[in-house]
C-alpha positions in Angstrom: 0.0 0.0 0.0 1.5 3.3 -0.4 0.4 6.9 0.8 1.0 10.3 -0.9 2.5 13.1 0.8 2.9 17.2 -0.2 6.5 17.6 -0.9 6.8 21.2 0.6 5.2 20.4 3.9 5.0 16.8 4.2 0.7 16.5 4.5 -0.9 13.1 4.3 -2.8 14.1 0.9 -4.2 10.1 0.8 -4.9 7.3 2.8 -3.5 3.8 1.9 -3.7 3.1 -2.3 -3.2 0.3 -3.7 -0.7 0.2 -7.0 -2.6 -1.1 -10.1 -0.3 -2.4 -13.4 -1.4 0.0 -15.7 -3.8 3.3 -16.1 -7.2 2.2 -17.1 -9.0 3.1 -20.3 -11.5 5.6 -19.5 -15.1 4.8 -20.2 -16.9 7.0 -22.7 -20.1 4.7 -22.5 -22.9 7.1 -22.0 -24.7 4.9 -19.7 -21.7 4.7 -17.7 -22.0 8.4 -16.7 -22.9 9.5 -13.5 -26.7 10.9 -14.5 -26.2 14.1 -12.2 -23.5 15.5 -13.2 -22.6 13.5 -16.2 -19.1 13.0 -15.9 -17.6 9.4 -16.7 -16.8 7.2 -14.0 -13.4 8.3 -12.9 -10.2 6.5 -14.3 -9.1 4.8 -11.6 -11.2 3.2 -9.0 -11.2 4.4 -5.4 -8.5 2.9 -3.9 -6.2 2.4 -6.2 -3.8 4.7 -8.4 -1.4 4.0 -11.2 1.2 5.2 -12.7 1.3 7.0 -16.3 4.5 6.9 -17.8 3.9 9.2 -21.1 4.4 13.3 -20.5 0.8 14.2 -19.2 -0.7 17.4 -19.0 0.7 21.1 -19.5 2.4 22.9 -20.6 1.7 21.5 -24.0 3.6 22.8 -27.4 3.8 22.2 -30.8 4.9 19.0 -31.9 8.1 18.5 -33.4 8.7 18.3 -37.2 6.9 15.6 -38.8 5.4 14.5 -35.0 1.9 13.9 -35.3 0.0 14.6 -32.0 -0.7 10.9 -30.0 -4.0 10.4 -30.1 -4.4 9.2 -26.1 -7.4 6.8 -26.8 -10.5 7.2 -24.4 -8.2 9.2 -22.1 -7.8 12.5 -24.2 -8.0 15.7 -22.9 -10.7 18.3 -24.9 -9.0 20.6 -26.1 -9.1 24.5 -25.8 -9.7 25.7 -29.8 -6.1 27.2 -30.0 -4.2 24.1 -28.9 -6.0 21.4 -31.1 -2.5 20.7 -32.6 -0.4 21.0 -29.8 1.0 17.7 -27.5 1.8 17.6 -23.6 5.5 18.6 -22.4 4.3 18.1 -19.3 6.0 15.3 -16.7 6.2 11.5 -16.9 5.4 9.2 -14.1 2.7 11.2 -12.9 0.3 9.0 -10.3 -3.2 8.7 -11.4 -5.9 8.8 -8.7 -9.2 8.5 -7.7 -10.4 12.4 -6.9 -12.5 11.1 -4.1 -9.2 9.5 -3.1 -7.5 12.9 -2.2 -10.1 15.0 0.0 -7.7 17.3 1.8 -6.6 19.1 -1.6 -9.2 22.0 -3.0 -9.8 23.1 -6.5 -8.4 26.3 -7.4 -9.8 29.8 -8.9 -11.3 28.5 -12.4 -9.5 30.2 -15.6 -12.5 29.9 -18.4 -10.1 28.5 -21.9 -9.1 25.8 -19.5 -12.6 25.0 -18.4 -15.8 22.6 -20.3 -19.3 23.5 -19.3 -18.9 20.5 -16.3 -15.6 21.2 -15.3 -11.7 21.7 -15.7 -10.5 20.3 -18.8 -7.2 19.2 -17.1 -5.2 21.5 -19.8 -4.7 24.7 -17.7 -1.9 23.2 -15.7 -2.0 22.4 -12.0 -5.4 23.4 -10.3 -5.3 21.4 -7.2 -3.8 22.4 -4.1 -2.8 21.3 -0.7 -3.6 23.4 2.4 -0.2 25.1 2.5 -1.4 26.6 -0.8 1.3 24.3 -2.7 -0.4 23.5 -6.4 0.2 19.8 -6.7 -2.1 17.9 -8.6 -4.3 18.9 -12.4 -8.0 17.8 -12.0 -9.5 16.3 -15.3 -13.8 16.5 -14.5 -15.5 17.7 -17.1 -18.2 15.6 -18.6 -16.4 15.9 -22.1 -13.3 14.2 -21.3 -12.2 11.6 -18.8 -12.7 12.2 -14.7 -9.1 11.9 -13.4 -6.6 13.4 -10.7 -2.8 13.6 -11.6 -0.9 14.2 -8.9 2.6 16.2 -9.8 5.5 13.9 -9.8 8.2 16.6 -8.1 4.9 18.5 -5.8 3.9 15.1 -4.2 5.8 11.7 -3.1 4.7 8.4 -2.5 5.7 6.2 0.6 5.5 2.6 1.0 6.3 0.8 3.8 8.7 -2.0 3.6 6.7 -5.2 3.7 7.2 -7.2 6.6 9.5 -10.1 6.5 
């Protein structure tokens, strides 16, 4: 089991997560969708989180000559209109949790390009912060795109006990 921490003031930001192989496909089933507020079921299921190793999130630039954009399957972000052709730069190995999973961090001021008619789009950068006011995590819930949390690799650390012997 492992539990994530802030990295500038050492908070408990989860309680004990279990470590699945791979991110999950997102579901875009429409039946699947929660019928109040019509976002997708979230990613990963409470509980659990895994590890993305592909550079997630902003900042996001143009591609490089002759790259074509990845298309990231049921897991893409909408885009704003102005960075349809644009891929993330942002960082690898980022943890991908259940939001429900991490109630001590709060969603920050909204900032309308980066934001669906449900929710954040997740392209806007980090929007999730702990109660020392550190940003550590980008919040993906708007009922366009998958419902994830991705916690900053350098903002937030995992610990995991040694098992016993």
């Amino acid at each position: 089991m492992t539990v994530f921490y802030c990295a500038k003031c050492g908070a408990q930001l989860s309680q004990d997560l279990q470590k699945l192989p791979d991110v999950p496909d997102a579901s875009v089933c429409d039946r699947d969708r929660d019928r109040k507020t019509w976002l997708a079921p979230s990613t990963v299921p409470r509980g659990h989180y895994a590890i993305d190793p592909e550079p997630w999130g902003a900042p996001f630039v143009a591609p490089d000559l002759g790259e074509r954009p990845k298309p990231s399957g049921n897991r893409a972000l909408p885009m704003p209109p102005d960075m349809t052709d644009t891929v993330s730069a942002g960082p690898r190995n980022s943890a991908v949790v259940h939001p429900d999973d991490m109630s001590t961090v709060q969603l920050t001021g909204a900032s309308s390009v980066h934001w669906g008619c449900c929710g954040p789009l997740g392209t806007g950068g980090r929007n999730m912060a702990c109660a020392c006011g550190t940003l550590l995590a980008t919040l993906v819930a708007d009922c366009m795109g998958p419902h994830e949390l991705h916690l900053d690799p350098i903002r937030v650390y995992a610990y995991t006990p040694d098992p016993p012997m």
